[in-house]
C-alpha positions in Angstrom: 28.8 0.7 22.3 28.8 0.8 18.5 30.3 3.8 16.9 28.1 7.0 16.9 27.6 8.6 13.5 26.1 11.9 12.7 23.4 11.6 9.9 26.2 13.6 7.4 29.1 11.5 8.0 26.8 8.7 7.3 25.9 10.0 4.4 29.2 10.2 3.1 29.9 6.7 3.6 27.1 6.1 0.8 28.5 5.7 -2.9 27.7 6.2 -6.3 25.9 3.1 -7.6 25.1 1.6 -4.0 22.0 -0.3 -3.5 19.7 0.6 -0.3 17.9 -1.5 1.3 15.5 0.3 3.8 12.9 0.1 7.0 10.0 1.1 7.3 6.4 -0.1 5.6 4.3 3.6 4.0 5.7 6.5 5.4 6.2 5.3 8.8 9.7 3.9 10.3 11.6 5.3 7.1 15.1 6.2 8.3 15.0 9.8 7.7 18.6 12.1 9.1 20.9 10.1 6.8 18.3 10.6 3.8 17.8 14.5 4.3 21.7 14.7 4.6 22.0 12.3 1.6 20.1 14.3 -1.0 21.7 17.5 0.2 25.0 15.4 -0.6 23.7 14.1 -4.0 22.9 18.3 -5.1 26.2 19.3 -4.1 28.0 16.6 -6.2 25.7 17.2 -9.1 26.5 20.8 -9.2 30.7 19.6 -9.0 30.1 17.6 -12.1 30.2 14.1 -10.3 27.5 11.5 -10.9 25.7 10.1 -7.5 22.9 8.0 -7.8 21.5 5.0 -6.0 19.3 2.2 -5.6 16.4 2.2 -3.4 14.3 -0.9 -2.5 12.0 -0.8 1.3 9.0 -2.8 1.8 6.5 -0.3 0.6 5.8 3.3 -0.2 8.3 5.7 2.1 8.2 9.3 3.0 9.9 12.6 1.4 12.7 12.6 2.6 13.4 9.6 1.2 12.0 9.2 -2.3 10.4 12.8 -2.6 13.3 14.7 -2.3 15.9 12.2 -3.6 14.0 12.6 -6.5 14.5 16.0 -6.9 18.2 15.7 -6.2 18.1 13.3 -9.4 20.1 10.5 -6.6 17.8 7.8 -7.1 18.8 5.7 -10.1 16.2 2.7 -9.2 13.5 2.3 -6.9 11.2 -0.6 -6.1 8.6 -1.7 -5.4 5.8 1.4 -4.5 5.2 5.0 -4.3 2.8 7.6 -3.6 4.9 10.6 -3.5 4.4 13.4 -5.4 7.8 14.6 -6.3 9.0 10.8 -7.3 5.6 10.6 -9.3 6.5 13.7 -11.5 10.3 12.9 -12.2 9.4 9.0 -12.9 7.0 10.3 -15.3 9.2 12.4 -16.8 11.7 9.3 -17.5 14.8 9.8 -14.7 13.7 6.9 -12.8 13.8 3.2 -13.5 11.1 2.3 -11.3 9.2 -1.3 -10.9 5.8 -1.6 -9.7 5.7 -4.4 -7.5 3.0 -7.3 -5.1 4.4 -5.9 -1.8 4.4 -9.5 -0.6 6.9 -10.7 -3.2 9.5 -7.6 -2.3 11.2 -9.7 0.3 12.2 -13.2 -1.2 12.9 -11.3 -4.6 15.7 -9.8 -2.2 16.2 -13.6 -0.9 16.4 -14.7 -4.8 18.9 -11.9 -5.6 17.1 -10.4 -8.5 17.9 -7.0 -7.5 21.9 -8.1 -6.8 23.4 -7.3 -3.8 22.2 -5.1 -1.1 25.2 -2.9 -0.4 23.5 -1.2 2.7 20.5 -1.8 4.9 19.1 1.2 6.5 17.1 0.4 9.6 15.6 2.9 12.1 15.2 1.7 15.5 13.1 2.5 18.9 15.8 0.4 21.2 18.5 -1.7 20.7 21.0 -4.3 22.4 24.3 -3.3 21.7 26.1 -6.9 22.1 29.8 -8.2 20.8 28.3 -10.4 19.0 24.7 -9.8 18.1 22.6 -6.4 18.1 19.0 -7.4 19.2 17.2 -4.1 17.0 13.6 -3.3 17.9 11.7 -1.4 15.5 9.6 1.6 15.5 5.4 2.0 13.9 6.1 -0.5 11.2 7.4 -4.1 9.9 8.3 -4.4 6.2 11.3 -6.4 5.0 13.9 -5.9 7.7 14.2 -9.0 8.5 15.7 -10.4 4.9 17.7 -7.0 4.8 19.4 -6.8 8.0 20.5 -10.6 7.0 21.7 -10.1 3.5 23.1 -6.3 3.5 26.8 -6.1 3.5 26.8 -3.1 6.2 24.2 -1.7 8.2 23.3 1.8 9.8 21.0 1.9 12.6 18.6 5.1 13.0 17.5 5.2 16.7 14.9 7.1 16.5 14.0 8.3 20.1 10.8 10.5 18.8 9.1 6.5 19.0 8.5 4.7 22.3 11.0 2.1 23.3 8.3 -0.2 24.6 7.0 -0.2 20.8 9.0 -3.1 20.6 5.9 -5.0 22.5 4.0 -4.7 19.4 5.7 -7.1 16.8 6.3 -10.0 15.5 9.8 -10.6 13.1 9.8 -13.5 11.1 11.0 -15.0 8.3 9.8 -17.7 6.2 12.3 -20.3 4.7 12.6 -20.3 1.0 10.7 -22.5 -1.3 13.7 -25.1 -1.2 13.8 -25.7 1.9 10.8 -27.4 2.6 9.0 -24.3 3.7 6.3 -25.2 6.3 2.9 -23.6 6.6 3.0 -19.8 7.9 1.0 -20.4 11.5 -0.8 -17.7 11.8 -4.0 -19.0 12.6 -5.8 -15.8 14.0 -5.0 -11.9 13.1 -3.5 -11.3 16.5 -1.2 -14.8 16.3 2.5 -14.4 16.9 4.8 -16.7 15.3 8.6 -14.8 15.9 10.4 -12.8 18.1 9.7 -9.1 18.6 13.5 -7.9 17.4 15.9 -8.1 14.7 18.9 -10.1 15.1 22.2 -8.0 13.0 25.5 -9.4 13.3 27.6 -6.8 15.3 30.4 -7.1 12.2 27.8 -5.0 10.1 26.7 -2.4 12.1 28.7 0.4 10.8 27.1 2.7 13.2 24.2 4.4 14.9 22.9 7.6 14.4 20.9 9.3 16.7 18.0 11.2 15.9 14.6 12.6 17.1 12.2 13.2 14.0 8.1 12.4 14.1 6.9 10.9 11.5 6.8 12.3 8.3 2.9 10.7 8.7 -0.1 12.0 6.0 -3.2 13.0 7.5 -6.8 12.4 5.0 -9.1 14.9 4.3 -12.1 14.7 6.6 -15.1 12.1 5.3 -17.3 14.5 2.3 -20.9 13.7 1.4 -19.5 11.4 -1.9 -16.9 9.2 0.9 -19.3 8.4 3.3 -21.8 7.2 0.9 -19.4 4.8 -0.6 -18.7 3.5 3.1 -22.2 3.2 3.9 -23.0 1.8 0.4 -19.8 -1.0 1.4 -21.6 -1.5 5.0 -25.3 -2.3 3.2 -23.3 -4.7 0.7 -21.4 -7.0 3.4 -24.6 -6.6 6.2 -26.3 -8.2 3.0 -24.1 -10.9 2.7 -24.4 -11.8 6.7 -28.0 -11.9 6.0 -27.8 -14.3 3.1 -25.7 -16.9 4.8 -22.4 -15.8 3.3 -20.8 -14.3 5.5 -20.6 -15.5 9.5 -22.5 -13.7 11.7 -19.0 -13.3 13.6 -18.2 -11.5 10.2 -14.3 -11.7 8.9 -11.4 -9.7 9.2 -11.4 -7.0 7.3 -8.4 -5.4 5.0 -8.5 -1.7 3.8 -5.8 0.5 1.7 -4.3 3.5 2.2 -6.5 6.8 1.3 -9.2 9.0 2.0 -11.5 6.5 0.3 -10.3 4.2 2.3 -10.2 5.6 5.9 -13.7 7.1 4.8 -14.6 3.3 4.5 -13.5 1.9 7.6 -15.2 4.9 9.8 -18.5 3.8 7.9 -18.1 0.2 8.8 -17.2 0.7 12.8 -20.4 3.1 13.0 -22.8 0.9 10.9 -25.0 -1.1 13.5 -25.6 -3.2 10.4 -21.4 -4.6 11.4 -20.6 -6.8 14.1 -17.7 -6.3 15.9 -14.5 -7.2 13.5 -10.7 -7.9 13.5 -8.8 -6.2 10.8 -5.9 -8.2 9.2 -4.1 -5.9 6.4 -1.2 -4.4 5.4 -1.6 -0.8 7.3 -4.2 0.2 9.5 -5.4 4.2 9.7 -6.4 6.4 12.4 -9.8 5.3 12.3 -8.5 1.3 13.2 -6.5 2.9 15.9 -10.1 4.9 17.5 -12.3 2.2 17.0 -10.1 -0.5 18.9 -9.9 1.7 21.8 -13.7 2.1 21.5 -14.0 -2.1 21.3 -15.3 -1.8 17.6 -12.1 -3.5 16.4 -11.1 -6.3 18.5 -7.7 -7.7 17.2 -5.5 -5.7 14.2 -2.5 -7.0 11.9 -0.3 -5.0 9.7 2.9 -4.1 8.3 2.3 -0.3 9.6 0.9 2.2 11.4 0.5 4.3 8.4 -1.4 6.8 11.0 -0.9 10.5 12.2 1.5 10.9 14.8 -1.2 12.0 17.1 -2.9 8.8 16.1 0.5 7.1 17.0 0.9 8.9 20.5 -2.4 7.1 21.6 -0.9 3.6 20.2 2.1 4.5 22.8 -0.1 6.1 25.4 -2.3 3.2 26.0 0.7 0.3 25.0 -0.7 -1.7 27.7 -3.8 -2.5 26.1 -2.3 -1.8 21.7 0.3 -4.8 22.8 -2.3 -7.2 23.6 -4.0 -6.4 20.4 -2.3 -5.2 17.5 1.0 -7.3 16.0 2.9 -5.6 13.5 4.5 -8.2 11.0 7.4 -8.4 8.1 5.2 -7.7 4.4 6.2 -10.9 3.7 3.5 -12.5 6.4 1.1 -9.5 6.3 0.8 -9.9 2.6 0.9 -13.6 2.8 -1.7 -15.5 0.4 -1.6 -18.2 2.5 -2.4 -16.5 5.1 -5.2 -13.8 3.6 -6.7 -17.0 2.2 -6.9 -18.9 5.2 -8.6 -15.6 7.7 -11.1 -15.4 5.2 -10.2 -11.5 4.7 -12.4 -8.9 3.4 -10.3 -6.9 0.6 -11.7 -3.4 0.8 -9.1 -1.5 -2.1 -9.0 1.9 -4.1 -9.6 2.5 -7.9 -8.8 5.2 -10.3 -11.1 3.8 -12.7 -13.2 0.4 -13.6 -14.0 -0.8 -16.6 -17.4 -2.7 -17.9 -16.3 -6.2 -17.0 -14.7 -5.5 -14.1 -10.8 -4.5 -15.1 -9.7 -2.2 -12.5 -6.6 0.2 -12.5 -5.2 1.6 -9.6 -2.0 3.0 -10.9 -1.6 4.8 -14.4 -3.9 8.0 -15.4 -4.8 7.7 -19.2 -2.3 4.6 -19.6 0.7 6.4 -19.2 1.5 8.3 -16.5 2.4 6.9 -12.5 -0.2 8.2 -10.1 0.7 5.4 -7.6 1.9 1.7 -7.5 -0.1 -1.2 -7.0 1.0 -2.1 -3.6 0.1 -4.8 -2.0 -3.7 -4.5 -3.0 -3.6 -7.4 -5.8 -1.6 -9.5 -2.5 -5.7 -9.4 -1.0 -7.6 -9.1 -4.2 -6.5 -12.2 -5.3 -6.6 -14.0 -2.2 -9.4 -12.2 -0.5 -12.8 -13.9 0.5 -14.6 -11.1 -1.1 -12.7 -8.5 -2.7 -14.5 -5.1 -3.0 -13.0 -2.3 -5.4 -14.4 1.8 -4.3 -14.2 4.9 -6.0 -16.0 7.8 -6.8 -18.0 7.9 -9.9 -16.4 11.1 -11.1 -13.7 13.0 -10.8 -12.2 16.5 -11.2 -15.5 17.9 -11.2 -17.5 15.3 -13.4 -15.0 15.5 -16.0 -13.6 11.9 -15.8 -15.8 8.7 -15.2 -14.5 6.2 -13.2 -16.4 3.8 -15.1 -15.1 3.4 -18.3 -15.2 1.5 -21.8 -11.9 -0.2 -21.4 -9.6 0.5 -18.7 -6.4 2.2 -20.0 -4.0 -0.1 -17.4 -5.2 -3.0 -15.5 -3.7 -4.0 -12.1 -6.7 -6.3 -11.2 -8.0 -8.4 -13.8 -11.9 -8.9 -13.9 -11.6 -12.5 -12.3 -10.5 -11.2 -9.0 -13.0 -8.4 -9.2 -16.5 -9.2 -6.7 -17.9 -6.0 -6.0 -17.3 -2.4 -7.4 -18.7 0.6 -5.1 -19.1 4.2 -6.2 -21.6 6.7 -4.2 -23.8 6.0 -7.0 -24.2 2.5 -5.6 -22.6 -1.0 -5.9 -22.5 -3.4 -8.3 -22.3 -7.8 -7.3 -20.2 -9.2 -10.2 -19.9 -12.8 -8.6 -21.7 -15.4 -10.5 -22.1 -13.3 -13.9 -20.6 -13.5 -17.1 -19.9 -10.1 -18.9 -22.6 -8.9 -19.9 -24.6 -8.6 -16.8 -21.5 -7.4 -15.8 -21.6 -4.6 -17.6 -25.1 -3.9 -17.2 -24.8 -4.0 -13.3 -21.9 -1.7 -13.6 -23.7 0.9 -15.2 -27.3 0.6 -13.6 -25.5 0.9 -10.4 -21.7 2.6 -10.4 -21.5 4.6 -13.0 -22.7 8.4 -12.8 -26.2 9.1 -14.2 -24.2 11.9 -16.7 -22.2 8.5 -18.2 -24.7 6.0 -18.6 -25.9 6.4 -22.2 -22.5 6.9 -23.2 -22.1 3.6 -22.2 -24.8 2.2 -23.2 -23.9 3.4 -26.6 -20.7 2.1 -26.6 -22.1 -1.6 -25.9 -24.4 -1.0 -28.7 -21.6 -0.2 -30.7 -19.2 -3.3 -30.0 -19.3 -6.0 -32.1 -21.0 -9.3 -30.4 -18.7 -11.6 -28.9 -18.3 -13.3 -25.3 -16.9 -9.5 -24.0 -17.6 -6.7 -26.4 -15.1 -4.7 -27.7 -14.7 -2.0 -29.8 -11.3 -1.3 -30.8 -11.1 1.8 -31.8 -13.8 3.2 -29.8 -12.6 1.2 -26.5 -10.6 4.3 -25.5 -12.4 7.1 -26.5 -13.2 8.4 -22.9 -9.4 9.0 -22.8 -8.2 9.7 -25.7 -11.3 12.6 -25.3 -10.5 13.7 -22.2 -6.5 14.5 -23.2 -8.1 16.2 -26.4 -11.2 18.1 -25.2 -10.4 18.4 -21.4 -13.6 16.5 -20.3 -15.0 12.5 -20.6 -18.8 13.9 -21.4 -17.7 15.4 -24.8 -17.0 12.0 -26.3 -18.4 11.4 -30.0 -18.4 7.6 -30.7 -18.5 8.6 -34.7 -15.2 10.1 -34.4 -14.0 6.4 -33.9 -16.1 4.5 -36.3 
């Protein structure tokens, strides 16, 4: 047997300046005892006068007691490539961490092509293993991510076994790696969502494993508020949109799969589509599925589902493991790498359902900054499926903190996804086809149909205002929702003659 560890000697084997390489794909499969020990560690060094920061790259977003409260603890000196969490939101903003918003789908061969150095540790929490002399056969827990690169090109490895997660979780995925670009990569062959193209473990060399810790913790998992009046719309508003397109001849009448964030707005979405009788029956190939994916296949709504995660409740998760007789059959978790594959996305014909802050009149989106500056969340993988989608479909609601910010706006103050990869936008207020139009009718279809009915003559007046051109701009005006909202505490107040 490999040499058992307790989370706090683990953590002491961790150094100043070490780079960490982790498991886990959202907030599900994150190792989680050596991290809780870890930033306990990090405060009590801080308060001796000793530095103790480190590096932290995993495949997506992680949990709290990961990035949340190493963040507080001031131990993280870089992080890549997502995050969600509120405590690692406020101290990036307020400059102590060097973090890089990153395409989840590249994270994994940027490891491969060293441009984050060496990987000093890999992390990895486990549902089973196969303690051998030679090799340890690890099977993972509710998620894929990039543990295949990192268990191969860490220098040491500590193994989490988690026992809170079924062993027989190891039924549901699929580890592979592609070669790199060199090497006369072949085609990824995933040819449906369910396809399987590796084995359903990680291989470590025994020479690495440092040691296990054991551990039983649930998941540190984030439930969504419940579908409002403003959600649902924007589902049912996404349903009418695509049971359009079947009836028009561009979409099958066997639909696509279908690919959907992580959010309210998003899990909102998904409910509206398996309860519209306007939807066929549809697979789902994305990076995470919600707890609405995991009701509707055990209702036969969803037939087949890929991801990197489970990013589900754990009571969602107890029903995966519950009824693993029928979930292993039908649902493959996969490495980023594949989920987030273009190739791939491209070749399923996938539906891109993603989340907005805010869109602009041509069809700029922003899913990450608030008022240009400050992290709200990173881009994730949702440019890996806008860009590659079939038909890629940005939602939000038309307002915000209580109609003081428009979601539709002048000019966007970021831009994650550039107009050309933009085909529909979808508020409550309804949704506007951008496909086929040049900017000015997409600017008009943006505000006859997204914007909020308190916004539209203030943009109106803005076009009016913009000198002509092929895309109107005004630039001193172009952020004046903004710059009035930081000013005046609300969007509606905005005088365009304070700009000319």
């Amino acid at each position: 047997m490999y040499r058992r560890l307790s989370a706090a000697e683990a953590a002491e084997l961790i150094h100043h300046g070490d780079t960490m390489a982790l498991s886990g794909f959202t907030p599900n499969a994150n190792p989680k005892a050596i991290f809780r020990e870890l930033s306990k560690r990090a405060i009590r060094l801080h308060e001796q006068g000793e530095e103790f920061q480190v590096g932290i790259l995993t495949g997506a977003s992680s949990c709290q007691s990961v990035e949340g409260d190493m963040a507080v603890a001031k131990a993280i000196k870089f992080r890549a490539p997502f995050s969600t969490n509120k405590d690692f939101r406020t101290h990036t903003n307020l400059g102590e961490v060097d973090y890089e918003d990153m395409h989840l789908g590249h994270m994994a061969e940027r490891l491969r092509h060293g441009f984050y150095g060496e990987i000093d540790w890999a992390i990895i929490e486990v549902s089973d293993m196969v303690e051998g002399d030679k090799e340890c056969r690890a099977y993972l827990t509710s998620a894929g991510g990039i543990v295949t690169t990192i268990a191969r090109l860490a220098k040491r490895v500590i193994l989490e076994h988690n026992q809170f997660h079924n062993p027989n979780s190891k039924y549901l995925h699929d580890t592979y790696e592609p070669a790199d670009c060199w090497q006369n990569r072949g085609p990824i062959m995933v040819l449906k969502p369910y396809d399987r193209i590796g084995e359903n473990y990680v291989s470590i060399p025994a020479e690495k494993i440092v040691g296990v810790i054991e551990s039983n913790i649930p998941e540190e998992a984030r439930s969504f508020p419940d579908v409002n009046a403003e959600t649902l719309q924007i589902g049912l508003n996404v349903a009418e949109l695509l049971s359009r397109d079947i009836q028009q001849g561009r979409i099958p009448e066997c639909f696509l799969p279908i690919q959907s964030g992580v959010g309210s707005t998003g899990n909102a979405v998904l409910k509206a589509l398996g309860t519209s009788p306007l939807i066929p029956r549809f697979n789902v190939y994305s990076e995470v599925i919600q707890d609405a994916v995991v009701d509707y296949m055990l209702e036969g709504k969803v037939i087949d589902a890929s991801c990197a995660a489970m990013t589900v409740t754990n009571e969602a998760l107890r029903k995966v493991y519950d009824n693993m007789d029928y979930f292993s059959k039908h649902l493959t978790l996969r490495q980023s790498e594949v989920a987030n594959s273009p190739e791939v996305i491209r070749r399923l014909g996938v539906i891109a359902m993603n989340t907005a802050l805010e869109c602009d009149l041509y069809g700029n989106e922003n899913s990450s900054h608030i008022c240009g500056s400050a992290l709200m969340n990173g881009i994730g993988g949702s440019c890996d499926y806008i860009r590659n989608g079939y038909i890629s479909i940005f939602t939000t609601p038309s307002t915000a903190k209580g109609g003081k910010i428009s979601a539709i706006v002048p000019m966007c103050s970021h831009i994650d996804s550039t107009e050309h990869d933009v085909d529909f936008i979808v508020t409550e207020q309804g949704y506007a086809d951008l496909r086929g139009k040049g900017p000015l009718r997409r600017a008009e279809e943006i505000i006859n149909k997204c914007a909020h009915p308190d916004y539209r003559p203030l943009l109106r007046e803005y076009l009016k205002l913009a000198p002509m051109g092929h895309e109107p701009q005004h630039m001193r005006a172009a952020l004046a929702f903004h710059d009035t909202f930081l000013r005046k505490g609300d969007m509606r107040l905005t005088d365009f003659s304070e700009y000319l």
